[in-house]
VEXRORO-788996 format. One line per 3 residues: number of its first residue (from 1); their letters; for each residue z, y, x of C-alpha. Coordinates in nm, 4 decimals. Example, Ala and Ser with C-alpha at 12.3 -4.5 7.8 and 13.67 -1.06 7.14 Angstrom:
1 = AS = 0.7800,-0.4500,1.2300 | 0.7140,-0.1060,1.3670
// end
This chain:
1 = XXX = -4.7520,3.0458,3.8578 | -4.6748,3.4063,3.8025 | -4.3181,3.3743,3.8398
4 = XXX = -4.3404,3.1688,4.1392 | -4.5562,3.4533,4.3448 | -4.3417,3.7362,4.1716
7 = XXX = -4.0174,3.5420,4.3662 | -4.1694,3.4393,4.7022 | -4.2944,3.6816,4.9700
10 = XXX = -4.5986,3.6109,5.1218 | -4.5468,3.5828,5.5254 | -4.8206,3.7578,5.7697
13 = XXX = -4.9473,3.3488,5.8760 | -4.9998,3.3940,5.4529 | -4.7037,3.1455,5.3843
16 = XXX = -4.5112,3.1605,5.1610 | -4.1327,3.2497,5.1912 | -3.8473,3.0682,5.0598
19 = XXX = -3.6352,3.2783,4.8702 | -3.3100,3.3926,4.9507 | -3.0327,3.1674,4.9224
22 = XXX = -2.7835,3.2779,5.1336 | -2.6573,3.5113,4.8340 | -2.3103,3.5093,4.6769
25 = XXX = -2.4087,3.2869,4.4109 | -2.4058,2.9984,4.7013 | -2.0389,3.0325,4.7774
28 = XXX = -1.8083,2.7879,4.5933 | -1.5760,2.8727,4.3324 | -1.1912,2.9311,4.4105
31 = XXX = -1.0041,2.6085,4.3924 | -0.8075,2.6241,4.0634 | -0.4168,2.6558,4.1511
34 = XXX = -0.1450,2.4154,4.1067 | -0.0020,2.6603,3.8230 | -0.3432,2.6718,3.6011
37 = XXX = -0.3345,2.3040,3.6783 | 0.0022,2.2065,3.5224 | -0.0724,2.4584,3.2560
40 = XXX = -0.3329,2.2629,3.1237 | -0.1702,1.9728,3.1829 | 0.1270,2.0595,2.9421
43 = XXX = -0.0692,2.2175,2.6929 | -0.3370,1.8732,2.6740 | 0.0102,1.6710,2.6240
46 = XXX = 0.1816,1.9431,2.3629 | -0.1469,1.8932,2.1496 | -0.1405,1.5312,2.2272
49 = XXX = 0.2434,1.5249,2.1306 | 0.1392,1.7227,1.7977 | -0.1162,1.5233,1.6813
52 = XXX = 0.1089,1.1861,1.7189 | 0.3403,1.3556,1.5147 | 0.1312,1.4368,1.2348
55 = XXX = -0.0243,1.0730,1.2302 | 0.3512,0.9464,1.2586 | 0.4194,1.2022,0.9428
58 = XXX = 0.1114,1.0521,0.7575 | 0.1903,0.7017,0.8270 | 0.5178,0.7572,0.7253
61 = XXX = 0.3827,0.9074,0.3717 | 0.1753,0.6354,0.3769 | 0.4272,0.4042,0.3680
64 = XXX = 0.6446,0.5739,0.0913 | 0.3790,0.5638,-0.1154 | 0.2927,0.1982,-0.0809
67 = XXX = 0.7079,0.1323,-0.1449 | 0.6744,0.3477,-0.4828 | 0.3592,0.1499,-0.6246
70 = XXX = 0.5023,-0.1576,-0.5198 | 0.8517,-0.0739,-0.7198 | 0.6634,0.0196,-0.9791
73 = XXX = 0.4535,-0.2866,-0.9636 | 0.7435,-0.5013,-0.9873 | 0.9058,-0.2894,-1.2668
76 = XXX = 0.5746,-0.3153,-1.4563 | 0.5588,-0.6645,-1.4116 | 0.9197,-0.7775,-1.4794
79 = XXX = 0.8501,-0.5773,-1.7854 | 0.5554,-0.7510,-1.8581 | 0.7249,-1.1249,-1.8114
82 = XXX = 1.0373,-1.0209,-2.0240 | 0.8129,-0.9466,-2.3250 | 0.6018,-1.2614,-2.2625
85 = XXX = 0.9337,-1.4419,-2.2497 | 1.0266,-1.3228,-2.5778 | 0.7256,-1.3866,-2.7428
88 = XXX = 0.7407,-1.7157,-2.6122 | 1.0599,-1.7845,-2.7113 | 0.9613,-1.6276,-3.1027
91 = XXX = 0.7148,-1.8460,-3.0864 | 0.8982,-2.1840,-2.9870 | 1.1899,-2.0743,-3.2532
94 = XXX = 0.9506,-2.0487,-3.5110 | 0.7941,-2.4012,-3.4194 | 1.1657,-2.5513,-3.3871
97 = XXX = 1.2423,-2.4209,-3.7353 | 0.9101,-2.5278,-3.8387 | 0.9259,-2.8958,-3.6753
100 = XXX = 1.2666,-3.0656,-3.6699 | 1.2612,-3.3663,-3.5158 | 1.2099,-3.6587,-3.8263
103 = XXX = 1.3449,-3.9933,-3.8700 | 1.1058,-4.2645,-4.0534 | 1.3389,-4.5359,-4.0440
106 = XXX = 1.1002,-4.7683,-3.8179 | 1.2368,-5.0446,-3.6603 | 1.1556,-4.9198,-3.3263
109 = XXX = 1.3084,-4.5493,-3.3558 | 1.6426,-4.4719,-3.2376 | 1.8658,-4.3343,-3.4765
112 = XXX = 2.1302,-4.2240,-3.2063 | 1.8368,-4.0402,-3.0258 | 1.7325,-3.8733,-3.3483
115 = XXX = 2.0617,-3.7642,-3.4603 | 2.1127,-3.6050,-3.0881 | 1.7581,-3.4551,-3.1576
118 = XXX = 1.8326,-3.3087,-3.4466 | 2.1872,-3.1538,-3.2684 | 1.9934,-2.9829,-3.0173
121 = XXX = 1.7115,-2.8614,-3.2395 | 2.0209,-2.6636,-3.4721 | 2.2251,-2.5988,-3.1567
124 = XXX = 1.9984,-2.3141,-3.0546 | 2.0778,-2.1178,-3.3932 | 2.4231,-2.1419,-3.3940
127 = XXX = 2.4667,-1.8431,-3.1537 | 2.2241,-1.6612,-3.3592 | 2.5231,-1.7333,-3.6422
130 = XXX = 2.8029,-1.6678,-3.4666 | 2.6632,-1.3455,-3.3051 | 2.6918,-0.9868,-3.4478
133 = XXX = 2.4033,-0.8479,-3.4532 | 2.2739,-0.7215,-3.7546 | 1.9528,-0.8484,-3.7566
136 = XXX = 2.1470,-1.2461,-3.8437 | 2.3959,-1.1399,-4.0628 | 2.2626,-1.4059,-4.3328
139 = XXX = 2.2412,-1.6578,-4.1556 | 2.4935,-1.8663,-4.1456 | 2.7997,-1.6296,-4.3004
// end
């Protein structure tokens, strides 16, 4: 209430006045030229441009990254089905040697089928014989 009668002039009929606001303040500001315009155009698309290359950059990263995991991914895993393999394959040797296929002499066994049997069950050592590695030397030499 103080304010208000501090900024308005009481008028003779004891009116109040309006203040003054036919001051500078009312004027508009200058239109902004076509220059500062364009200016600010180029520089909102150079920090446009520059932030779609760094996203392109981290993308790209990004990608890289997923390609080496994957790689070694796959190497772990081809490593990891190569030693499975080979203990598989222990395994089944030792069972072959341990389990020949056996002939009872029934009526009802074949003794073609048994003598093929027993082929392919010794078939898989004989490159272990013929090969030279140390490790089957005794084998069959």
């Amino acid at each position: 209430m103080l304010e208000q009668a501090a900024s308005s002039e009481q008028t003779p009929t004891g009116e109040h006045a309006q203040p003054n606001t036919t001051s500078t303040d009312a004027t508009p500001p200058p239109a902004p030229s076509m220059e500062n315009m364009m200016a600010q155009v180029i520089q909102m698309m150079s920090m446009q441009h520059q932030s779609m290359l760094a996203s392109q950059q981290r993308m790209q990263e990004t990608i890289v990254n997923s390609q080496q995991q994957m790689h070694a991914f796959m190497v772990q895993l081809a490593t990891f089905q190569s030693e499975m393999f080979a203990q598989k394959s222990k395994a089944n040797q030792k069972k072959q040697r341990a389990n020949p296929p056996k002939f009872l002499g029934k009526q009802d066994e074949d003794l073609e089928l048994w003598i093929f049997q027993i082929e392919e069950h010794f078939a898989a050592y004989a490159t272990k014989r013929e090969s030279d590695d140390s490790r089957v030397q005794g084998l069959g030499r």
